[in-house]
Every structure is written in C-alpha cells, then in structure tokens.
N, C-alpha and C positions, 0 to 999 in steps of 0.2 A: 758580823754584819747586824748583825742584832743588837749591839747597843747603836748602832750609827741610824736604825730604822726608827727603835726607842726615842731619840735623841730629836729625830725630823719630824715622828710623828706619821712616819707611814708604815703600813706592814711591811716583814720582810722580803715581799716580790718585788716589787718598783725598785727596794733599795738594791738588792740582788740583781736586774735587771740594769741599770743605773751603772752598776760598779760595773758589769761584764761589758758594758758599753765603752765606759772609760778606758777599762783595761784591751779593748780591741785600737782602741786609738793612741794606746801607748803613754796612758794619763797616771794610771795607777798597774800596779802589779800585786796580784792575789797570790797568795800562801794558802794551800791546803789546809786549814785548822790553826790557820796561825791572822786571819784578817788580810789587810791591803795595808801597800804603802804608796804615798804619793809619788811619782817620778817626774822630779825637775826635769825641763830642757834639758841638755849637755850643749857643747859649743859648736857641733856638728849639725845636732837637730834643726839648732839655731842659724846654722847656714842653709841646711836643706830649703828650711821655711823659707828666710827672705830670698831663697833662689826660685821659687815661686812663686812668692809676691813680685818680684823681677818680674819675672815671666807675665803675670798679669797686670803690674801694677804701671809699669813704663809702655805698656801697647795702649792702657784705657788712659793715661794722661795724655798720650801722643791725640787719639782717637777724639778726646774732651777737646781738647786746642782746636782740632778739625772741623771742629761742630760750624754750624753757622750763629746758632747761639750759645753761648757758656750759661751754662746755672750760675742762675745772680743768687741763690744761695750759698756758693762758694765764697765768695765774697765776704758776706754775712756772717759763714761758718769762721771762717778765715780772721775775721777780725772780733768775734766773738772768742776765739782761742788767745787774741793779745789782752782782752779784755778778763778774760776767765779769775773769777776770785779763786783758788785751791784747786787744788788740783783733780777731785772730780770731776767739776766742771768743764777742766781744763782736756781731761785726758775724753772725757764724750765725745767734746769738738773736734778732737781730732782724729777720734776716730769714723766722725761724720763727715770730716772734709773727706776723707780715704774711703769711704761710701761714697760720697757725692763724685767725686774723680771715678770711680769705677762705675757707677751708673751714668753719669756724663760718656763712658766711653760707649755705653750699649750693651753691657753684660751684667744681669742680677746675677746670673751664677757666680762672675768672678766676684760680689762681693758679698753675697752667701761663704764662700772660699774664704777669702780672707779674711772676714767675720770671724771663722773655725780658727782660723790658723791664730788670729791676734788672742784668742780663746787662750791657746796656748803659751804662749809666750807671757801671757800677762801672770800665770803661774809664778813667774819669777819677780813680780811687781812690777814697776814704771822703772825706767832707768835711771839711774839715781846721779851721773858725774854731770847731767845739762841741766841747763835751768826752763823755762818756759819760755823765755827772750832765744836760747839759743836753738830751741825747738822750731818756733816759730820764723827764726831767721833760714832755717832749714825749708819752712812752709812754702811762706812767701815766694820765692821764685815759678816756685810750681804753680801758685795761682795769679800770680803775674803773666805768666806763657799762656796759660791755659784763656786767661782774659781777653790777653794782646793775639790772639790765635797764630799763637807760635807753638806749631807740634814738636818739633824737636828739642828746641829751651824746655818744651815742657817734659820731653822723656828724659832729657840732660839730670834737669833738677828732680825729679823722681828716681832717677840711677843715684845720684849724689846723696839723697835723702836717706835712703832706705840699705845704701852702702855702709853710710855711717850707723846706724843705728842698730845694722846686722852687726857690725863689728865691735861696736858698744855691749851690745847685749851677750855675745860672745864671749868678750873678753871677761865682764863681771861675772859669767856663767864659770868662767875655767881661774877666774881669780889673780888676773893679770890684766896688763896694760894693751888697752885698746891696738897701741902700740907696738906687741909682741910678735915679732918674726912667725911664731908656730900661729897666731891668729889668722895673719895675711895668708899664712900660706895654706890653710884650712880654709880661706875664704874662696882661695884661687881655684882650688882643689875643684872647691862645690858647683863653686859658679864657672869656671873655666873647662871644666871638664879635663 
C-alpha cells in the first residue's frame, strides 16, 4: 500500500482505510504481505446487481409516469444522450436520465443505491457489442411512457432495458454470447428465485 499512497500522494491511513473499504464491498481483495488485487464483477454479481436495480428501478419508472408532472429534464437528458459527441458525454446522460427516473419516482436513496451499484459494474467498462443509437433506442420508450403518463409502458420498458443489458454485461463478463443457455438460465436463477 505504500507505493499506491506514494503514487496518490497521501499517507498510508486514507490509503489503508480506502482499500479496507473497497475490500468490505467486495471491490478488491488484500493478501497479507502480498498487496490487493482488483475483483471484476463475475456473471452472477452481475445478475444479483440488475436484480436490484429491477427491484428499484421499474417501481421509480412506474411511480415517475404517475406523477402529475414528469421532469422536463428527462426529456433534455434524453435527447442530450442522442445528441452526446463520445462517449463521456454519452455515458453522464445516461446515467442522469437513470437519476432523473429514480428521483422522479420519490426515492434519493434508491438513487444513491444505484449510483453504488453502477460504481460497480462500470469496473468492467461501458458495454462494448451496442452502439449509442442502440442504447438509446432502449431509452426512449421509458421516457415516452414516463411523458405520456403511462406507468406500466413505463416499467414494461425499464424491465426490457435493464434485462438486456444485465445480460449483455453478463455474458462479456463470462466471455460468451448474450445468447448462451447457462446466461439465461443464471439470469432466471437470480431474478426468478
């Protein structure tokens, strides 16, 4: 830990403190006299996650639709992500629409929560087999329902959303086709109990 304190530029408590953080949240894994190593996702973690974000993320779409007003930021957010030069930009907005949908629904926590959880998962980088058109074609639904205050189109398209990209990210975690039998049925597993 001490070259990695070196390296940041702080002593080695913070960095020490830092790492045992990580390592409570199953980020990294410390070796007695030997350092830390990073731990990727696996394809399981990666279901556990979006079976969570399920859990929060299709009740605060439902809940947004219901509104009597929708955030005319979604909107904005929304066509700011078709708009996005690179994918910096690209990958902000959407994680501000997926803030905005969870505060639309009435819960900071839940987007504190998956704020954590996207933390995660981004370990593994942006997913690499869509494009930003195909991203976005995913979006759109959700903030069409969410506009037209339609609560169920709007948990339809958030279950649809966030299905595929569990299984997306799954599948390039275990180095296989989104496609693959042991995927779906790890997905069933997690989310179907």
């Amino acid at each position: 830990m001490y070259q990695l304190s070196e390296a940041l530029g702080f002593s080695r408590s913070p960095v020490r403190e830092a790492m045992l953080r990580l390592a409570e949240a199953g980020l990294v894994e410390i070796s007695r006299n030997r350092g830390f190593r990073v731990l990727l996702p696996q394809p399981r973690d990666l279901a556990e996650i979006f079976a969570v974000r399920l859990a929060l993320e299709v009740p605060a779409a439902r809940r947004c639709a219901a509104a009597p007003d929708s955030p005319d930021a979604l909107l904005e957010c929304m066509s700011a992500m078709e708009r996005a030069d690179g994918d910096e930009e690209f990958w902000a907005q959407d994680r501000r629409l997926h803030e905005l949908i969870l505060l639309g629904g009435g819960n900071r926590r839940s987007a504190q929560i998956v704020a954590g959880l996207r933390d995660t998962t981004s370990l593994l980088g942006e997913p690499t087999h869509r494009t930003h058109t195909a991203i976005c074609a995913e979006h759109r639904p959700i903030v069409v329902a969410v506009q037209a205050h339609d609560p169920e189109q709007a948990a339809v398209a958030m279950t649809e959303h966030l299905t595929s990209t569990a299984l997306l990210l799954m599948a390039e975690a275990a180095g296989v086709s989104p496609q693959e039998r042991s995927i779906r049925e790890l997905w069933e597993e997690v989310t179907c109990g």
